[in-house]
N, C-alpha and C positions, 0 to 999 in steps of 0.2 A: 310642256305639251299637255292639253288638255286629255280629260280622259275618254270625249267623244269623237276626237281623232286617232285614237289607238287602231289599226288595222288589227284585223283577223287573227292575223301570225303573231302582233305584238300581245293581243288579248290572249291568245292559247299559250306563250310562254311565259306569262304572269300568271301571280298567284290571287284565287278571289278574292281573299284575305288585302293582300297590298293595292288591289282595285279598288275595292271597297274603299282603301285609305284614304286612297286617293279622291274618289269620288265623294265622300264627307269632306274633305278639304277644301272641294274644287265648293261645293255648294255650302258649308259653313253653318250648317241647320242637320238637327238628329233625322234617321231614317228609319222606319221602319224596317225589319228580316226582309219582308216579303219584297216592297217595294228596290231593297236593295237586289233580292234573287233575280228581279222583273229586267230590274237594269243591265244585270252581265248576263243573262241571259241574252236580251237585245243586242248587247256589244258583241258576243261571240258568235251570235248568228246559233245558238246552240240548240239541240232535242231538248224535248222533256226527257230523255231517258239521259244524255248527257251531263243537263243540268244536277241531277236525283244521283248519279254516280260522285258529284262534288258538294252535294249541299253537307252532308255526313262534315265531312272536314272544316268545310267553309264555317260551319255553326262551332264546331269544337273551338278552331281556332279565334276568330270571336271573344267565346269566352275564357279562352287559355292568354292571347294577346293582349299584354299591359297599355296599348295603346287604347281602346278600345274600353268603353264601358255601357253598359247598358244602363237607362234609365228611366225603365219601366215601361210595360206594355208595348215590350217588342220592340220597343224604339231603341235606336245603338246613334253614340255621338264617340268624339275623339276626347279621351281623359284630359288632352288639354287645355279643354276649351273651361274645364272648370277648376275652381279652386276645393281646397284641401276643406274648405268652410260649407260649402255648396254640395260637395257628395256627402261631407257630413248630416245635413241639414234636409238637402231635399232628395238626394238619390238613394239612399242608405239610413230609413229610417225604421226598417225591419228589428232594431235593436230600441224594445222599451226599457228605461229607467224605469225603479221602482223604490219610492222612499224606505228607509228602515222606520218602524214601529218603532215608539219610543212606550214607556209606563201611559203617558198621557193618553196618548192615543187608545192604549189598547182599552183604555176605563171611556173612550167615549164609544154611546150607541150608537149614533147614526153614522156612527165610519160602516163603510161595507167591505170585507178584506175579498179577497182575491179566491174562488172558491164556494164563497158563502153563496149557495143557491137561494134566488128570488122567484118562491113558490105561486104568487101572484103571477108574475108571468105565465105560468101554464095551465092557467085554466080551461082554455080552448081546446087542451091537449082532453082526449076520452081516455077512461081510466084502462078501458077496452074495448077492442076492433070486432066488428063481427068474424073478419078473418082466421081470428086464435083461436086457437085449439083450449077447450078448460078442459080439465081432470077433477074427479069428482075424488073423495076420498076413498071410496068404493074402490076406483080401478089403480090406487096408487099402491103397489106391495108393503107390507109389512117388511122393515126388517128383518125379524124373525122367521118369516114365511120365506118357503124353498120358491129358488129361485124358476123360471120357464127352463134354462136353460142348463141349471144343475144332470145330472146323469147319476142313476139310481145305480148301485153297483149290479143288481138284477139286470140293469138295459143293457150290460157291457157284453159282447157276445164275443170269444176267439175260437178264430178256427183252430181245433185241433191238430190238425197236420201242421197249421204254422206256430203253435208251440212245440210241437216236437223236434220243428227246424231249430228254432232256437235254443233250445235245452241242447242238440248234436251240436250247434257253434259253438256252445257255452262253450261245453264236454272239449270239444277239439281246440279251442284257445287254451283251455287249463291244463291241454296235456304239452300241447305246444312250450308255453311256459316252463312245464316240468321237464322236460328235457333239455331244456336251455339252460337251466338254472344247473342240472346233472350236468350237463359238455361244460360248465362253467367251473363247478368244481372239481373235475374230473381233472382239467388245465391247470385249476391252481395245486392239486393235491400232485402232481408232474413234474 
């Protein structure tokens, strides 16, 4: 059964995923994402807000789905349709080889290794934008020189009433502790 005789009910209890399969089968040529969403959309009679609740999965599976390969620019075909030589070669060339350096090599000049920036190329580039900000030597600190944000021990200012808070907690944890340490060996000397 083709996949544009699927009814309604048959469309909602399939998965986009094995639609899809189906649908690259039936027509035998890669498809674009989109034009594929286009089409079960149409089949299922579906919302946009329908569609948006399945596309999340439909994409996952995609690319979690051994059947299924993408080969480039959005375009999805059936891994079958290619050999072992073919993903290598034209789907899957994201992976560059790179010779090893031998002595020879490394004693020729005109090799350019991998890295070596070609200063000719940026000339066009300005060495600076009106938009930057310069700093003059003037407003750049010394080292040596105190910081804006340093604090003079003169700036430090405590209230009184709240050191004397803390001096009474000190006081009352240390006596605290001494009467613990007294019930402590009061219990062992028992």
């Amino acid at each position: 059964m083709k996949i544009q005789d699927y009814t309604k009910e048959m469309v909602d209890e399939k998965s986009f995923i094995d639609m899809a399969h189906t649908m690259l089968e039936e027509k035998g040529t890669t498809m674009n994402l989109y034009d594929m969403i286009d089409e079960l959309k149409a089949l299922g009679e579906y919302t946009d807000k329908q569609i948006e609740d399945r596309i999340v999965q439909f994409y996952t599976d995609l690319n979690t789905d051994g059947r299924f390969l993408n080969v480039g620019e959005n375009e999805w075909g059936l891994r079958d349709w290619y050999s072992v030589a073919d993903i290598e070669e034209k789907i899957a060339p994201t992976i560059q080889k790179f010779d090893i350096l031998d002595d020879e090599d490394e004693e020729d000049k005109n090799l350019k290794l991998l890295g070596d920036d070609d200063h000719d190329d940026d000339d066009d580039i300005p060495a600076s934008t009106d938009d930057q900000e310069t700093l003059d030597a003037a407003e750049t600190p010394n080292d040596d020189s105190q910081s804006d944000e340093e604090i003079n021990d003169s700036d430090i200012v405590i209230d009184e009433d709240e050191d004397d808070e803390l001096e009474e907690d000190e006081a009352a944890i240390a006596d605290q502790e001494e009467s613990s340490d007294d019930e402590d060996f009061n219990e062992e000397s028992s």
